[in-house]
C-alpha positions in Angstrom: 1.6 -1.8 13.9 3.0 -3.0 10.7 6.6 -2.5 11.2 6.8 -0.5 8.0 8.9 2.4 7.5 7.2 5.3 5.3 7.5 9.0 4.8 5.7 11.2 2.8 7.4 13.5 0.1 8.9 16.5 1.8 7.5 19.9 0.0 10.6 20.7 -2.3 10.6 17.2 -3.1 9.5 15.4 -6.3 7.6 13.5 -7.6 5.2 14.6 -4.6 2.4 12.0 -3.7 -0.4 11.8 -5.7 -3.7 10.8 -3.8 -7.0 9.8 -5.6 -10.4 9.6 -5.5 -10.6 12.2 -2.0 -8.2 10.0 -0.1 -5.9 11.9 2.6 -2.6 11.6 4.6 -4.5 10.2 7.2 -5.9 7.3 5.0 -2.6 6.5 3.4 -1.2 6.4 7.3 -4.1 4.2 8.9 -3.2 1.8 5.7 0.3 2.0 6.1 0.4 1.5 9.9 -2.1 -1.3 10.1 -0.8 -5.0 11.1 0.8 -6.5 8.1 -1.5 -9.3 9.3 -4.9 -6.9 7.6 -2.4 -5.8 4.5 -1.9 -7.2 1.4 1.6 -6.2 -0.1 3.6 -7.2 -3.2 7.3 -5.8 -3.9 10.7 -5.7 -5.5 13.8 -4.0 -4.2 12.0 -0.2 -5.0 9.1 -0.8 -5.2 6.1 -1.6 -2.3 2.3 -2.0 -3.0 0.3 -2.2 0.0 -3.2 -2.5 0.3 -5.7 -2.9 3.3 -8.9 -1.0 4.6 -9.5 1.7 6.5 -11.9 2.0 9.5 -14.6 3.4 7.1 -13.8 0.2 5.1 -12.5 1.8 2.0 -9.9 -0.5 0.4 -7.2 1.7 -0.3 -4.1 1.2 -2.5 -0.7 2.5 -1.9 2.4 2.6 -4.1 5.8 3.3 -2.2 9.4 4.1 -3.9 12.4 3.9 -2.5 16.3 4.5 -3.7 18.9 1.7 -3.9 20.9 3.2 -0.5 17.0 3.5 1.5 15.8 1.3 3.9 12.4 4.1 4.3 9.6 3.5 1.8 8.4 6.7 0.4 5.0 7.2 -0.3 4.3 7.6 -4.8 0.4 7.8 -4.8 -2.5 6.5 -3.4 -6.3 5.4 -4.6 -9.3 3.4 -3.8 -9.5 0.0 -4.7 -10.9 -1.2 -7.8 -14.0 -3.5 -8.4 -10.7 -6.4 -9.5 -8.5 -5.1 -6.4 -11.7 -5.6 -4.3 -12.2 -9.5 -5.6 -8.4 -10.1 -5.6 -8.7 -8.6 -1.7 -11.4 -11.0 -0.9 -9.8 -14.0 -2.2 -6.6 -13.2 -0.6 -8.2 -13.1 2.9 -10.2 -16.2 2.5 -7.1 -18.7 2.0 -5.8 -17.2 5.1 
């Protein structure tokens, strides 16, 4: 369990989420809730990138916003990895 908390949009709320390339709520939640140990995350006070893979082993990328008065991460969009995220990914977990 990462420890992080996240929410997705709530319907009458916008920006809602935008998810790419045939990714689901339950992708952006098996990233989101993996150990922080299998994540890769970069961030300023409102803003959160996290990426990791999922079971199937898609690298996924998620993008999380949050207010000034929030401590819960809410979830912007969401999309597979690119061919650079993928490289940056692999270097990442072999100086760990």
């Amino acid at each position: 369990m990462s420890g992080l908390l996240w929410r997705m949009p709530q319907p009458d709320e916008s920006p809602q989420a935008t998810l790419r390339d045939g990714l689901t709520v339950a992708d952006v939640a098996e990233v989101l809730d993996r150990d922080e140990r299998l994540q890769l995350r970069a961030h300023n006070d409102l803003l959160l990138l996290v990426a990791a893979e999922t079971d199937a082993r898609v690298l996924v990328r998620v993008l999380l916003v949050r207010n000034d008065d929030s401590f819960v991460w809410r979830v912007h969009s969401a999309r597979a990895a690119s061919v650079t995220d993928r490289e940056h990914w692999i270097h990442r977990k072999d100086e760990r």
